[in-house]
Backbone as JSON, one array per atom type, in Angstrom:
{
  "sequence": "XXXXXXXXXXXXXXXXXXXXXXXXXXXXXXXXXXXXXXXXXXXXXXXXXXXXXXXXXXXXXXXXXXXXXXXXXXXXXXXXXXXXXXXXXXXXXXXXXXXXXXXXXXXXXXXXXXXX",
  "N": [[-11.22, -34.77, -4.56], [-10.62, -31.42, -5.53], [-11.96, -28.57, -3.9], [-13.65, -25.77, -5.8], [-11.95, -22.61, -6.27], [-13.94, -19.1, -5.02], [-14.04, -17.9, -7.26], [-15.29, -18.04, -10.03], [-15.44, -17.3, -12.82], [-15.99, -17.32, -15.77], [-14.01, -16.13, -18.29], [-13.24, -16.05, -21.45], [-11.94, -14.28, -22.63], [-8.7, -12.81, -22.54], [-8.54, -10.14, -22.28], [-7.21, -7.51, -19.86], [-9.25, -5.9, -19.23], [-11.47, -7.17, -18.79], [-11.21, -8.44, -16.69], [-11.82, -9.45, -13.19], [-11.74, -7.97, -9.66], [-12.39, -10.48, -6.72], [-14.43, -10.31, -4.0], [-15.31, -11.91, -1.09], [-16.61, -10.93, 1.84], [-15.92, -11.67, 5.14], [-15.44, -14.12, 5.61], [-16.32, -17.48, 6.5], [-15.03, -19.56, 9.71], [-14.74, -21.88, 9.04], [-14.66, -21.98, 6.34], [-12.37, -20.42, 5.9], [-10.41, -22.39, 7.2], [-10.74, -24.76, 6.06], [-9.07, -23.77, 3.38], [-6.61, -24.13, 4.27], [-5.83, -21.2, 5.51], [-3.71, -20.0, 7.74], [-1.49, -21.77, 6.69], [-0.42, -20.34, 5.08], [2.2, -18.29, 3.02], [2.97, -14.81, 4.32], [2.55, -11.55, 3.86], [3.2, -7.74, 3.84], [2.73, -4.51, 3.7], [3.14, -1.04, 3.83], [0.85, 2.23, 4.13], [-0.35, 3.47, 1.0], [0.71, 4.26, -2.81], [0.22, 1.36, -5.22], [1.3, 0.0, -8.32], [0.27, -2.59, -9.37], [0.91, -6.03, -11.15], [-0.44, -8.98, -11.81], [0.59, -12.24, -12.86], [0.02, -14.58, -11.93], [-2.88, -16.24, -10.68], [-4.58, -14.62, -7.23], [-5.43, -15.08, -4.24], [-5.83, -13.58, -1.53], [-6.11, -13.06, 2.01], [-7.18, -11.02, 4.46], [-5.5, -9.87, 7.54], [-5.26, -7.07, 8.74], [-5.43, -4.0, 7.76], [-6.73, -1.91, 5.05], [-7.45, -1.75, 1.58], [-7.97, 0.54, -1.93], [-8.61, -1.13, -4.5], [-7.51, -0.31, -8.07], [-8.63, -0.43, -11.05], [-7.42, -0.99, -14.71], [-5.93, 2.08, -16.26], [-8.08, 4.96, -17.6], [-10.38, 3.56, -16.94], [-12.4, 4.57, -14.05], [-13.44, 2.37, -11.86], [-13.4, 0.73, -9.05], [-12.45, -1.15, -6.33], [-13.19, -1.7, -3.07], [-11.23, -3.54, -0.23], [-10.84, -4.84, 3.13], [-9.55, -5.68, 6.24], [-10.66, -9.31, 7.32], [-11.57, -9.7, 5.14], [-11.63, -12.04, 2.03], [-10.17, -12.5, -0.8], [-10.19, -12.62, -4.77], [-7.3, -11.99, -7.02], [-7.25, -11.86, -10.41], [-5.32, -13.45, -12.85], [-3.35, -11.59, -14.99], [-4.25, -9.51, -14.06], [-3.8, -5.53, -14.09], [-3.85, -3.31, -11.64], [-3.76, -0.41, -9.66], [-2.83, -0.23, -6.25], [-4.03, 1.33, -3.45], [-3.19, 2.14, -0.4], [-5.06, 2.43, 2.3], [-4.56, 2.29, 4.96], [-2.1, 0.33, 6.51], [-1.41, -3.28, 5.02], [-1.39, -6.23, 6.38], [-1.7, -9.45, 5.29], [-2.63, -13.29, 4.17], [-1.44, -15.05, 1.6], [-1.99, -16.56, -1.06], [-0.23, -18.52, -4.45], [-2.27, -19.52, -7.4], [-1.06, -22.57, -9.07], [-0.45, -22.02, -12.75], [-0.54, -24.83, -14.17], [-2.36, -26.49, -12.81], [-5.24, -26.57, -14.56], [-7.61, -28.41, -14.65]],
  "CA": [[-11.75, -33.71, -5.41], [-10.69, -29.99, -4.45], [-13.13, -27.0, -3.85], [-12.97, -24.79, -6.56], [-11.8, -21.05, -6.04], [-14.6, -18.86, -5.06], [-14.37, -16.87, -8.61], [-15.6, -19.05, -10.99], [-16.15, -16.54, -13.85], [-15.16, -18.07, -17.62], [-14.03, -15.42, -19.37], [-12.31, -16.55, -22.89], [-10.91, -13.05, -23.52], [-7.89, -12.09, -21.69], [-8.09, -8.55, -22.0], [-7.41, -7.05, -18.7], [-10.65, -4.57, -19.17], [-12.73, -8.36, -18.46], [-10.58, -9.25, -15.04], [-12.52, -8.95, -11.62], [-11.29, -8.53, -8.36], [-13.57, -10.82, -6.13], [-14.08, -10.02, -2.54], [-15.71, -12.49, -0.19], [-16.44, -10.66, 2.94], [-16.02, -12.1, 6.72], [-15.95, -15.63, 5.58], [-16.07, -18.39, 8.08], [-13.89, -20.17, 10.22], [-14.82, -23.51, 8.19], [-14.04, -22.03, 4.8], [-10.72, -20.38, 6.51], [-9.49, -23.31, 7.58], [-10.47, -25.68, 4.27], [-8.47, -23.58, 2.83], [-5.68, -24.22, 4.97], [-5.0, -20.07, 5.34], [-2.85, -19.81, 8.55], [-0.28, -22.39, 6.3], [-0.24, -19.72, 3.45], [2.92, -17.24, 3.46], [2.1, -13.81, 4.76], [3.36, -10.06, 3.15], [2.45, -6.95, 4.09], [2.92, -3.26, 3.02], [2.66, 0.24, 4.2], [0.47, 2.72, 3.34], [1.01, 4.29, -0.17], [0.02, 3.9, -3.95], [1.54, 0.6, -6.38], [1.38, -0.26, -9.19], [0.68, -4.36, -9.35], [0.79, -7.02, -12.22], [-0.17, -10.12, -11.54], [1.24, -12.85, -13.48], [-0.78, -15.28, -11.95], [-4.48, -16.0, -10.02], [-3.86, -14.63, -5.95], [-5.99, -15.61, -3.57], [-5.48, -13.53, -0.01], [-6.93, -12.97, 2.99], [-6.79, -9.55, 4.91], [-5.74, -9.95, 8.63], [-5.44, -5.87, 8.55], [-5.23, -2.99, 6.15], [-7.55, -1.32, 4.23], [-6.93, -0.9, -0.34], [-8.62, 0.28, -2.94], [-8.0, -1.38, -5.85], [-8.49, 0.97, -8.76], [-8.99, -1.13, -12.5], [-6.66, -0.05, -15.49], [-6.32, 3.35, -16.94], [-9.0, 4.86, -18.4], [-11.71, 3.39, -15.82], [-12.89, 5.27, -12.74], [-13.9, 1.73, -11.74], [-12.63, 0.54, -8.08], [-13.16, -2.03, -4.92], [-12.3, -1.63, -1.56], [-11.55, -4.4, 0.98], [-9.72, -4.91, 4.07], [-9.58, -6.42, 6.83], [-10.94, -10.35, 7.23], [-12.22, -10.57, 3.37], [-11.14, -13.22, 1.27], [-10.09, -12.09, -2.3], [-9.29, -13.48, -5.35], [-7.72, -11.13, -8.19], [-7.06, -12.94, -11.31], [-4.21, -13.55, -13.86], [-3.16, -11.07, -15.95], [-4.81, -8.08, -13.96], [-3.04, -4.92, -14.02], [-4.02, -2.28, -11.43], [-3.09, -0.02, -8.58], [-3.52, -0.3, -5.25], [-4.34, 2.94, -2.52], [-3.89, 1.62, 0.65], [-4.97, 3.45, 3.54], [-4.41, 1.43, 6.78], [-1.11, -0.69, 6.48], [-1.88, -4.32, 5.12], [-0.77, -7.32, 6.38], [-2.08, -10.78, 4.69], [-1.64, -14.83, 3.78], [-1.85, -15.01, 0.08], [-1.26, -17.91, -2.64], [-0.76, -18.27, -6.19], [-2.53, -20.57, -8.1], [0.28, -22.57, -10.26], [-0.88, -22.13, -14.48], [-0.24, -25.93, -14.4], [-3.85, -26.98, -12.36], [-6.16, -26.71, -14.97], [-8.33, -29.28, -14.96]],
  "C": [[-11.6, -32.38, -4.68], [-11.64, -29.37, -4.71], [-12.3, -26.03, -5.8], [-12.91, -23.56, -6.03], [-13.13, -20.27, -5.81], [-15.01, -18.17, -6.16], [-13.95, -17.81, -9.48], [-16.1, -18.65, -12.28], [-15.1, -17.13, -15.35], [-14.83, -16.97, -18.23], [-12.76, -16.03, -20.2], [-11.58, -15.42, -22.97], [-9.78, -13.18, -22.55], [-7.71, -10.73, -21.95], [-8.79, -8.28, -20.53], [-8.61, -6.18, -18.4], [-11.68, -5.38, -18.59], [-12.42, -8.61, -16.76], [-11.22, -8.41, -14.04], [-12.03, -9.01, -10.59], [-12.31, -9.47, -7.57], [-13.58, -10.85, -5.14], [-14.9, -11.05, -1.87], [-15.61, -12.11, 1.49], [-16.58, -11.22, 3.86], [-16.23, -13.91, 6.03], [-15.78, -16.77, 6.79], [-14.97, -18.95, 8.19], [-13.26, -21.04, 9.14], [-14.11, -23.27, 7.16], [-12.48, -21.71, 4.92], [-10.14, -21.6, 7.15], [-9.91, -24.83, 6.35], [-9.87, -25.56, 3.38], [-6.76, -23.59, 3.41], [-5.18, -22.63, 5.15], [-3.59, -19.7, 6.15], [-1.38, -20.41, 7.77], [0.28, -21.36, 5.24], [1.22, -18.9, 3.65], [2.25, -15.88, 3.59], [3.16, -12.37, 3.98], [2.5, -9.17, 3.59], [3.17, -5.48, 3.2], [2.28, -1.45, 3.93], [1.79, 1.09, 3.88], [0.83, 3.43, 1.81], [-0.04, 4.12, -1.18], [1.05, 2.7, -4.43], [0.58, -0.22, -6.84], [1.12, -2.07, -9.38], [-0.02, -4.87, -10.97], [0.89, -8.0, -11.72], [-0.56, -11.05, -12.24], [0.49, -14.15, -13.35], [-2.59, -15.07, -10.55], [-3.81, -15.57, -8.61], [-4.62, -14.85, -5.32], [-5.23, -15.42, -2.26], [-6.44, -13.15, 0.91], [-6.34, -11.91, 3.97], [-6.66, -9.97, 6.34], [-6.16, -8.56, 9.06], [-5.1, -5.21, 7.34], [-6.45, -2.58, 5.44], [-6.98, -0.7, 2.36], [-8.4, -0.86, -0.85], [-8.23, 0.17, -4.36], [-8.98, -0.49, -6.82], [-7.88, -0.07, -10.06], [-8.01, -0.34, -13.36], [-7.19, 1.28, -15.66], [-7.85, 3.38, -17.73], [-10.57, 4.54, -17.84], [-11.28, 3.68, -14.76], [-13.4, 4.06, -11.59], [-12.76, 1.2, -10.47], [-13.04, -0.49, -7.29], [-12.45, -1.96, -4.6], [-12.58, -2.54, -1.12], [-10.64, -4.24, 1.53], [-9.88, -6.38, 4.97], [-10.83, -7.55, 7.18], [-11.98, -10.6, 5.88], [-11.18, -11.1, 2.71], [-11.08, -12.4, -0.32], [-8.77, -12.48, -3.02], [-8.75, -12.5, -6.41], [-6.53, -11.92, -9.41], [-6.16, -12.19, -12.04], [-4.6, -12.56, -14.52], [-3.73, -9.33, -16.0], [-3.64, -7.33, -13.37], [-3.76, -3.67, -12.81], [-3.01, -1.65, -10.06], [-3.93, 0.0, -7.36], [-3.41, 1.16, -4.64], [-4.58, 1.96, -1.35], [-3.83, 2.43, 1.77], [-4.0, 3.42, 5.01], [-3.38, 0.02, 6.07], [-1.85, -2.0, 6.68], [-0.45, -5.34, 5.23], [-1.78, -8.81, 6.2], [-1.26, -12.03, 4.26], [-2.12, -14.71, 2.26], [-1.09, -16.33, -0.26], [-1.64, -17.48, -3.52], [-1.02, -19.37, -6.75], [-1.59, -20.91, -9.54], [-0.85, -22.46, -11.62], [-1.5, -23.61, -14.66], [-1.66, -26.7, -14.0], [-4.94, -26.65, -12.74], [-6.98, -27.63, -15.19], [-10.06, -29.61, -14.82]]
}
């Protein structure tokens, strides 16, 4: 039986205006390594602004870097994390990032296919 994701929020709608980023700050060793993170692939990025769509759930973990994700147009609505928080930001959210302090992180994508 796996763990479920730490963002466990039901929403029926898919309009992007419902999607949450979810941050889990400083989490432990234990949970970092139940999740196998070190196995994950890793990407990083410079400072800057962009634009992201993501297509499916992501689920990374900040070694460094500092963003703030800013919510579609239209909302003033933002969260910052960086370095060693856990975050998940779900299917189908559209926003931009602002990142200050060059990030480098392990991220996965949860396949569509493991609903159960």
């Amino acid at each position: 039986m796996a763990a479920e994701p730490c963002s466990s929020s039901s929403s029926s709608s898919s309009s992007s205006s419902n999607l949450r980023i979810t941050v889990e700050r400083n989490p432990s060793e234990s949970r970092l390594s139940q999740l196998d993170i070190k196995c994950w692939p890793k990407w990083g990025c410079s400072p800057g602004k962009y634009q992201l769509k993501f297509d499916a759930e992501e689920t990374c973990y900040l070694l460094k870097g500092r963003v703030k994700a800013y919510y579609p147009k239209g909302s003033s609505e933002y969260v910052e994390f960086g370095a060693g928080d856990l975050v998940t930001i779900p299917k189908g959210l559209t926003c931009t990032w602002d990142v200050s302090l060059a990030v480098d992180k392990h991220y996965k994508f949860e396949s569509s296919s493991s609903s159960s």
